[in-house]
SEMARPA-861623 format. One record per atom (N, C-alpha, C, O, CB): atom name; residue in one letter; x negated, y negated, z. Coordinates in steps of 0.2 Angstrom, whole numbers, plus 5000, padded with zeros to 4 digits. Atoms other than C-alpha are relative to their C-alpha. Glycine has a CB too. Layout:
BEGIN
<atomo:CA	residuo:A	c1:X	c2:Y	c3:Z> .
...
# end
This chain:
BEGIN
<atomo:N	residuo:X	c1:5007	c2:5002	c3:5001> .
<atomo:CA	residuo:X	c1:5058	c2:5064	c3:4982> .
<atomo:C	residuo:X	c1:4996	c2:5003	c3:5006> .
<atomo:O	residuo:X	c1:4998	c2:5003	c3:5011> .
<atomo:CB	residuo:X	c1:4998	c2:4993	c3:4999> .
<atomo:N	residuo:X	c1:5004	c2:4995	c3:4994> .
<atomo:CA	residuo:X	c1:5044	c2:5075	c3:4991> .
<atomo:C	residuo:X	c1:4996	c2:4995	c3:5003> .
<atomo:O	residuo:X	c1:4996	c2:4989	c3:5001> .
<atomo:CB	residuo:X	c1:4994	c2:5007	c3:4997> .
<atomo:N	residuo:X	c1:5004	c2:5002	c3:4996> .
<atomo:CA	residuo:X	c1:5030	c2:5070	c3:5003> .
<atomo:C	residuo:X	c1:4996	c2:4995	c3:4998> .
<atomo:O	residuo:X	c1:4994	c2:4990	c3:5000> .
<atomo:CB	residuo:X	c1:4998	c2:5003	c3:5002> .
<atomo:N	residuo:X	c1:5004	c2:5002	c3:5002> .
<atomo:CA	residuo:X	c1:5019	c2:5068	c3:4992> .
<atomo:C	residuo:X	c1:5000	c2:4996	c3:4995> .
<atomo:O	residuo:X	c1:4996	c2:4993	c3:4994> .
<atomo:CB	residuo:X	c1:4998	c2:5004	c3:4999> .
<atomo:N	residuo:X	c1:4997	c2:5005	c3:5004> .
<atomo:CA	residuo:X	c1:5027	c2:5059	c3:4980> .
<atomo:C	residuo:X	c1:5002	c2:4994	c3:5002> .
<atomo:O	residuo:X	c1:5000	c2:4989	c3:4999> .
<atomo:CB	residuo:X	c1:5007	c2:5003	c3:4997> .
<atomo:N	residuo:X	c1:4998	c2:5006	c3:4997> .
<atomo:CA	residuo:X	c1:5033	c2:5046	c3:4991> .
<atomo:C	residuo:X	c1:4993	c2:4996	c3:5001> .
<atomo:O	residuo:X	c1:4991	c2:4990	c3:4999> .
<atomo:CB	residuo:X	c1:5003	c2:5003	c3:5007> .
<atomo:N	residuo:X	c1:5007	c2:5003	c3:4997> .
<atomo:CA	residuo:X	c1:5016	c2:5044	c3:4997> .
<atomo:C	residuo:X	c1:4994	c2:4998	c3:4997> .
<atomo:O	residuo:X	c1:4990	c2:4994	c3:5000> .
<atomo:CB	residuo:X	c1:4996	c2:5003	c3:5004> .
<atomo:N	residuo:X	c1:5000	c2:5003	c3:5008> .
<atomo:CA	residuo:X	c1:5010	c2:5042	c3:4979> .
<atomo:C	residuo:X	c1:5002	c2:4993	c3:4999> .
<atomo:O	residuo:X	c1:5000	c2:4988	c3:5002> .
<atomo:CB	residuo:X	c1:5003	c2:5004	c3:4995> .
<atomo:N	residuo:X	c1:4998	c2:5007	c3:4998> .
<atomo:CA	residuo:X	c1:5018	c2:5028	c3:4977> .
<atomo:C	residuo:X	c1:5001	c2:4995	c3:5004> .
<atomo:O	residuo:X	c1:5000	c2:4989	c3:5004> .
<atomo:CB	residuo:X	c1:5004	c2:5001	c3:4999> .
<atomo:N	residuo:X	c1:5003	c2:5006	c3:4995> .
<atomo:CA	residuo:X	c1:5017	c2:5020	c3:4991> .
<atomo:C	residuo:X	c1:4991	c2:4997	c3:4998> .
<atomo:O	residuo:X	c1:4989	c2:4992	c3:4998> .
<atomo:CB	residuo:X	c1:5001	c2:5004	c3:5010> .
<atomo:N	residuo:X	c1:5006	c2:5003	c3:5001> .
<atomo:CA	residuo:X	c1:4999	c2:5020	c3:4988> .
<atomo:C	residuo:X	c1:4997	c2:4997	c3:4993> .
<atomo:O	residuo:X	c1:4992	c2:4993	c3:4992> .
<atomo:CB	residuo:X	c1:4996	c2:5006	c3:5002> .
<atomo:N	residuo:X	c1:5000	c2:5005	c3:5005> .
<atomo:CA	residuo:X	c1:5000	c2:5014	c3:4971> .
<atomo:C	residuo:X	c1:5002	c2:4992	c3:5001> .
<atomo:O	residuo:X	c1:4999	c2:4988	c3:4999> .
<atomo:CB	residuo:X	c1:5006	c2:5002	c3:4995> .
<atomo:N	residuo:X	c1:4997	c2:5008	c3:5000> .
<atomo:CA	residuo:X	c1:5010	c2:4998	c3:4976> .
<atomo:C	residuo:X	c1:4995	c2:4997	c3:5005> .
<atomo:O	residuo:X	c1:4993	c2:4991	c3:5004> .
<atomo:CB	residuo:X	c1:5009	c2:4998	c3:5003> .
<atomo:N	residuo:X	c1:5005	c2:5002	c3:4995> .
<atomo:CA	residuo:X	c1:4997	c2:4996	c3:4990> .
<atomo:C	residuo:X	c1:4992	c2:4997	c3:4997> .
<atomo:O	residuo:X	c1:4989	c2:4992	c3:4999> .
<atomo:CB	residuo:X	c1:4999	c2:5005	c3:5004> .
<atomo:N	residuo:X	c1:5008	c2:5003	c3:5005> .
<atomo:CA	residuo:X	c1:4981	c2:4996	c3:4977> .
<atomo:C	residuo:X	c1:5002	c2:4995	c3:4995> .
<atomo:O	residuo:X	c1:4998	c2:4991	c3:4994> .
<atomo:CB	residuo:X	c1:4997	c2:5006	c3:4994> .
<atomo:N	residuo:X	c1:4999	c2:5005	c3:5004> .
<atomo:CA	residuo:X	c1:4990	c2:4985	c3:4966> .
<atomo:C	residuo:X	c1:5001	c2:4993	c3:5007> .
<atomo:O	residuo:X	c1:4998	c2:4987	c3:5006> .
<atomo:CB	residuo:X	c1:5008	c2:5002	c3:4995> .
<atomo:N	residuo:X	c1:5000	c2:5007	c3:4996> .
<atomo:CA	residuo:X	c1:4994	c2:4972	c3:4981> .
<atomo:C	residuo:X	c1:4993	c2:4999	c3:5001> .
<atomo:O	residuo:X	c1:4990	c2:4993	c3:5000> .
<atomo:CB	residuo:X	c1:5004	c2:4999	c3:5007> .
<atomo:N	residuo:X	c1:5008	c2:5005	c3:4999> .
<atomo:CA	residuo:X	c1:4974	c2:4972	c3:4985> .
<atomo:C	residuo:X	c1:4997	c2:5001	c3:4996> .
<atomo:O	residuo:X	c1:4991	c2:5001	c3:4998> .
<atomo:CB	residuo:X	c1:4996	c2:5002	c3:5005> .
<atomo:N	residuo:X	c1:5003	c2:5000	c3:5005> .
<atomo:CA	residuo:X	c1:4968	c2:4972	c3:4968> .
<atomo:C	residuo:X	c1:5004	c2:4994	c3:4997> .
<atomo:O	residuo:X	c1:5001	c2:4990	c3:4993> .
<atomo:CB	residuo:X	c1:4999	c2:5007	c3:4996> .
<atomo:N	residuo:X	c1:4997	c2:5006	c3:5000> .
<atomo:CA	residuo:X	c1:4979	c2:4958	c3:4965> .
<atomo:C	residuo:X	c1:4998	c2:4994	c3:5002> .
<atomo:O	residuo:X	c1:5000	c2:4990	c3:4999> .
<atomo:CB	residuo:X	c1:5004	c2:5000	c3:5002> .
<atomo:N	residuo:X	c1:5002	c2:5003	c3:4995> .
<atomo:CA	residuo:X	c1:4971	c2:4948	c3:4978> .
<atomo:C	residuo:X	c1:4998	c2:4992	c3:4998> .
<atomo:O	residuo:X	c1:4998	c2:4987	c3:5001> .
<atomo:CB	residuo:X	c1:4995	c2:5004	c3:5004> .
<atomo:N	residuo:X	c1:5003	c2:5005	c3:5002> .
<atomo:CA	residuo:X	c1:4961	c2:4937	c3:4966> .
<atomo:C	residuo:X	c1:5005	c2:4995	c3:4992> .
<atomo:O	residuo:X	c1:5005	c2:4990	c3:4988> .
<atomo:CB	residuo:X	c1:4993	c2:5003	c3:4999> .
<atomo:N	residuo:X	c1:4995	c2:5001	c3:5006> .
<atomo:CA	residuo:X	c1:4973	c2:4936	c3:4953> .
<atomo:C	residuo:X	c1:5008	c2:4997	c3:5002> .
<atomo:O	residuo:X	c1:5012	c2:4998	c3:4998> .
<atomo:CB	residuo:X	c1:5002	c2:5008	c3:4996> .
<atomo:N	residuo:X	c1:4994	c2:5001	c3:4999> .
<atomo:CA	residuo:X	c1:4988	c2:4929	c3:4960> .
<atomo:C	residuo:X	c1:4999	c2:4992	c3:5006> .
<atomo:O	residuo:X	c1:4994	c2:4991	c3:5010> .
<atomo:CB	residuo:X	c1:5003	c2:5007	c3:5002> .
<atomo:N	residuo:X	c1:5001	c2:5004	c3:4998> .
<atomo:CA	residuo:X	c1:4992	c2:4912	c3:4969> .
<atomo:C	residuo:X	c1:5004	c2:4996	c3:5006> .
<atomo:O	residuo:X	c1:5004	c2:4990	c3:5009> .
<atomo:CB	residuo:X	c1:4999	c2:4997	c3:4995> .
<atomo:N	residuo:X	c1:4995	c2:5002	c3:4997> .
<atomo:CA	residuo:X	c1:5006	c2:4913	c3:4980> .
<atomo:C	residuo:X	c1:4997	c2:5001	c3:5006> .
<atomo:O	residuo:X	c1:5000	c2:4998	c3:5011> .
<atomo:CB	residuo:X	c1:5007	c2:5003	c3:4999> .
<atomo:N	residuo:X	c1:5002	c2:4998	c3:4992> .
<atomo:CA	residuo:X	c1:4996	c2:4920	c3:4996> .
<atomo:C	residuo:X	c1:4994	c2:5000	c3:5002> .
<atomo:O	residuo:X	c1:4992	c2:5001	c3:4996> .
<atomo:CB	residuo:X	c1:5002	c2:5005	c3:5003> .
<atomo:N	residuo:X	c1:5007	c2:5002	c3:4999> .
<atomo:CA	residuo:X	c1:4979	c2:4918	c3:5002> .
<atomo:C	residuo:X	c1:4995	c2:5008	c3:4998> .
<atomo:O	residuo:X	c1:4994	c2:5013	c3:5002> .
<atomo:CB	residuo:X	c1:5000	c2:4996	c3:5008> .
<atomo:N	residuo:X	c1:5005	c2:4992	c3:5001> .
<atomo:CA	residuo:X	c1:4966	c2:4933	c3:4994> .
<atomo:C	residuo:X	c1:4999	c2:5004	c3:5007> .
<atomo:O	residuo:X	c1:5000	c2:5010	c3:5007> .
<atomo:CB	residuo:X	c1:4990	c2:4999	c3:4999> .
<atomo:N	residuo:X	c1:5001	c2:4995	c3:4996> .
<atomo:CA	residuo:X	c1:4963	c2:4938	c3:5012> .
<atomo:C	residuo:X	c1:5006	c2:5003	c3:5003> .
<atomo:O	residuo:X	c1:5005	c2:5009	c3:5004> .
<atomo:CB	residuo:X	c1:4996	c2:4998	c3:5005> .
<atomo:N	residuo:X	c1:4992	c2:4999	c3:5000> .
<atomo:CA	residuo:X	c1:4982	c2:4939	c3:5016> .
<atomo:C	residuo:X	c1:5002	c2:5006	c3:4995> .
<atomo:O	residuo:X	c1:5006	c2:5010	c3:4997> .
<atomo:CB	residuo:X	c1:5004	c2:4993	c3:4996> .
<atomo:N	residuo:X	c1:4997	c2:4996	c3:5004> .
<atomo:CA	residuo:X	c1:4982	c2:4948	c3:5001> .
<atomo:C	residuo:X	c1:4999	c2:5008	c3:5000> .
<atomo:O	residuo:X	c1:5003	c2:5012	c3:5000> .
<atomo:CB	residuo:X	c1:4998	c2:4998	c3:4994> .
<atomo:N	residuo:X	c1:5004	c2:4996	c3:4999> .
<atomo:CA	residuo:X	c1:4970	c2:4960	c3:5004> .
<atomo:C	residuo:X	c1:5003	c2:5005	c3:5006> .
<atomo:O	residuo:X	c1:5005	c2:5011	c3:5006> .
<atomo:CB	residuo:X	c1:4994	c2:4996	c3:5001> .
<atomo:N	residuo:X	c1:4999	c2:4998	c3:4995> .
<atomo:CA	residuo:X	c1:4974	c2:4963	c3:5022> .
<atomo:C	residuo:X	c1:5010	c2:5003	c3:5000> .
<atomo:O	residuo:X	c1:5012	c2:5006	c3:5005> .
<atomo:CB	residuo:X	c1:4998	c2:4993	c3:5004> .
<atomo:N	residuo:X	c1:4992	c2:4999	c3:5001> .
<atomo:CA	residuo:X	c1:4995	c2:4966	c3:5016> .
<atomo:C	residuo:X	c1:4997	c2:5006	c3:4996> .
<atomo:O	residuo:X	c1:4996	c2:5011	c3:5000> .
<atomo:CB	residuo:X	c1:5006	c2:4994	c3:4996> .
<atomo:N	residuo:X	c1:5003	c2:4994	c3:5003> .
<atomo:CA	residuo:X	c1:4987	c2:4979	c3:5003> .
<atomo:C	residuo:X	c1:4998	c2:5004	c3:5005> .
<atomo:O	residuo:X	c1:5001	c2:5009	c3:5006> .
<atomo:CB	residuo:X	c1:4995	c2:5000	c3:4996> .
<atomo:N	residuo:X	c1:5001	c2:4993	c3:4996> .
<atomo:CA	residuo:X	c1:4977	c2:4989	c3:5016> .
<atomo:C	residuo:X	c1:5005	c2:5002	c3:5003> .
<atomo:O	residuo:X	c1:5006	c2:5008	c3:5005> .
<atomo:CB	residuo:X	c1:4995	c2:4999	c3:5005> .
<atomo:N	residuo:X	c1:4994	c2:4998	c3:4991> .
<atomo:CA	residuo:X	c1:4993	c2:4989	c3:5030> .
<atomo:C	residuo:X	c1:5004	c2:5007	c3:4992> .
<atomo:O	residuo:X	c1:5004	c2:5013	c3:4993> .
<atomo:CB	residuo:X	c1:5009	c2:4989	c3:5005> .
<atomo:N	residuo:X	c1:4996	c2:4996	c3:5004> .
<atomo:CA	residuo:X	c1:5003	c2:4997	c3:5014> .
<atomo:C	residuo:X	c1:4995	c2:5008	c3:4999> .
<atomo:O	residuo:X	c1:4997	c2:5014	c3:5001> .
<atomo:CB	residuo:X	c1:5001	c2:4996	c3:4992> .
<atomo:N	residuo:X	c1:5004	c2:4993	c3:5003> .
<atomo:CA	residuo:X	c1:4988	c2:5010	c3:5009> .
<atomo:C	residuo:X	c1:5001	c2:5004	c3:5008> .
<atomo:O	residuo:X	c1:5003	c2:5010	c3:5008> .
<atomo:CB	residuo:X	c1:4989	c2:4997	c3:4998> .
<atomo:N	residuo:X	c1:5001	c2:4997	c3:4994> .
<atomo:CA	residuo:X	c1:4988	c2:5014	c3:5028> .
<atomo:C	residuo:X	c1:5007	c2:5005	c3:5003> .
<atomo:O	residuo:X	c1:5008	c2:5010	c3:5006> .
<atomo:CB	residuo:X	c1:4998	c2:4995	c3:5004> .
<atomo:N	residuo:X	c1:4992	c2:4996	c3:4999> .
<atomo:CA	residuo:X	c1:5007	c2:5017	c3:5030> .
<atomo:C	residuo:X	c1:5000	c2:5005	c3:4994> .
<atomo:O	residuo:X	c1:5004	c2:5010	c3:4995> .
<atomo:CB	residuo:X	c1:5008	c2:4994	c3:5000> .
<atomo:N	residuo:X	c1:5001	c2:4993	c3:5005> .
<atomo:CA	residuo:X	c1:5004	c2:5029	c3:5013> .
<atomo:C	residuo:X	c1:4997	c2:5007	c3:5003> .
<atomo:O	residuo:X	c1:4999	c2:5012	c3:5002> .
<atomo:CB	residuo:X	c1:4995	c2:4997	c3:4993> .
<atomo:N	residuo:X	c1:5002	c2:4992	c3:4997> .
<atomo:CA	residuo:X	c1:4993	c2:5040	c3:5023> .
<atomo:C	residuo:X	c1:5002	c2:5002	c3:5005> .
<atomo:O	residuo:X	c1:5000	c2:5007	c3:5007> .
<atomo:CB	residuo:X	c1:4994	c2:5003	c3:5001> .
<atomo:N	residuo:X	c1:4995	c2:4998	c3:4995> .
<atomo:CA	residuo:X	c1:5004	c2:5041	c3:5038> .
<atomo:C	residuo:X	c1:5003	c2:5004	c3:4996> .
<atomo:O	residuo:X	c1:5000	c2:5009	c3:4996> .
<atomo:CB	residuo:X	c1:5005	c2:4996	c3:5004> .
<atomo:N	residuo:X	c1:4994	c2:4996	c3:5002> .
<atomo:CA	residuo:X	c1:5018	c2:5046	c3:5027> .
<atomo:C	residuo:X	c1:4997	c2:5007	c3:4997> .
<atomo:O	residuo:X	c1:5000	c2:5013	c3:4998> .
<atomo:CB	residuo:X	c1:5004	c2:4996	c3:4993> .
<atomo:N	residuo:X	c1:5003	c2:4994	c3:5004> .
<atomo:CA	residuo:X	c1:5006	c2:5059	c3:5017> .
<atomo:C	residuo:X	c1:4998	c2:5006	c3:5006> .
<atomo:O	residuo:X	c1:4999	c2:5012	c3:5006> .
<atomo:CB	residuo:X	c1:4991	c2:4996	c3:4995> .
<atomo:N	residuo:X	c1:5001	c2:4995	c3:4993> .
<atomo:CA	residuo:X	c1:5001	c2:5066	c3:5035> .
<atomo:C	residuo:X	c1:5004	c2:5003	c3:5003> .
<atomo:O	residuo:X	c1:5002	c2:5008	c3:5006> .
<atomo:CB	residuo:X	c1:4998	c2:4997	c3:5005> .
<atomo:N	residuo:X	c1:4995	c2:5000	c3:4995> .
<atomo:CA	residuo:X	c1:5018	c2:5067	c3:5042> .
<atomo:C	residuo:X	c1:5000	c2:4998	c3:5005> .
<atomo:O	residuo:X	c1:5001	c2:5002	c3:5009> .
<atomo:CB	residuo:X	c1:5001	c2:5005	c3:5001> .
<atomo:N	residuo:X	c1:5001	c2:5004	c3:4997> .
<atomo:CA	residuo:X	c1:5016	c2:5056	c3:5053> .
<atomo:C	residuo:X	c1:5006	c2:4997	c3:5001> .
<atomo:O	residuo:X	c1:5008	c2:4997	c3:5007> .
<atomo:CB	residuo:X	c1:4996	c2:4997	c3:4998> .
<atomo:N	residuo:X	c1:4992	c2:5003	c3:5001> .
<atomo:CA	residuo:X	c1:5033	c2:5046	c3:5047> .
<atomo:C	residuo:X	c1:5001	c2:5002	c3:4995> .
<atomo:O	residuo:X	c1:4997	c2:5002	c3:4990> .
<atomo:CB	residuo:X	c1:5001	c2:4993	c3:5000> .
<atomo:N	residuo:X	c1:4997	c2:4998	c3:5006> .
<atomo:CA	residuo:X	c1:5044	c2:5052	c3:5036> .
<atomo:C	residuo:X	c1:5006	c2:4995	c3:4999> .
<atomo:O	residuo:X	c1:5008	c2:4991	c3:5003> .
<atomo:CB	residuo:X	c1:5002	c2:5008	c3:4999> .
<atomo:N	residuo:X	c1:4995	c2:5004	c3:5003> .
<atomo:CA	residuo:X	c1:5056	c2:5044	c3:5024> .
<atomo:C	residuo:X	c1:5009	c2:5002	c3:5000> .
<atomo:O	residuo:X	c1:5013	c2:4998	c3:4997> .
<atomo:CB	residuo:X	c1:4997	c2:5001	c3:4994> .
# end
């Protein structure tokens, strides 16, 4: 899997954990929120080359 591909997906599961946030009951919205951005953020390292996989 490519760079870009990786970093696609990563940034999918990241929009889903913080659009989730209000919809779900196991962790607190801002918790939730705040775990989605860190993911969105490690998506555009990886997209940068920054860290690779």
């Amino acid at each position: 899997m490519n760079q870009n591909m990786s970093s696609l997906l990563i940034g999918i599961v990241g929009a889903a954990v913080t659009l989730s946030a209000y919809s779900q009951t196991f962790v607190s919205p801002t918790q939730c929120v705040t775990v989605g951005l860190l993911v969105l953020m490690f998506g555009l390292l990886v997209r940068e080359g920054l860290i690779s996989l």
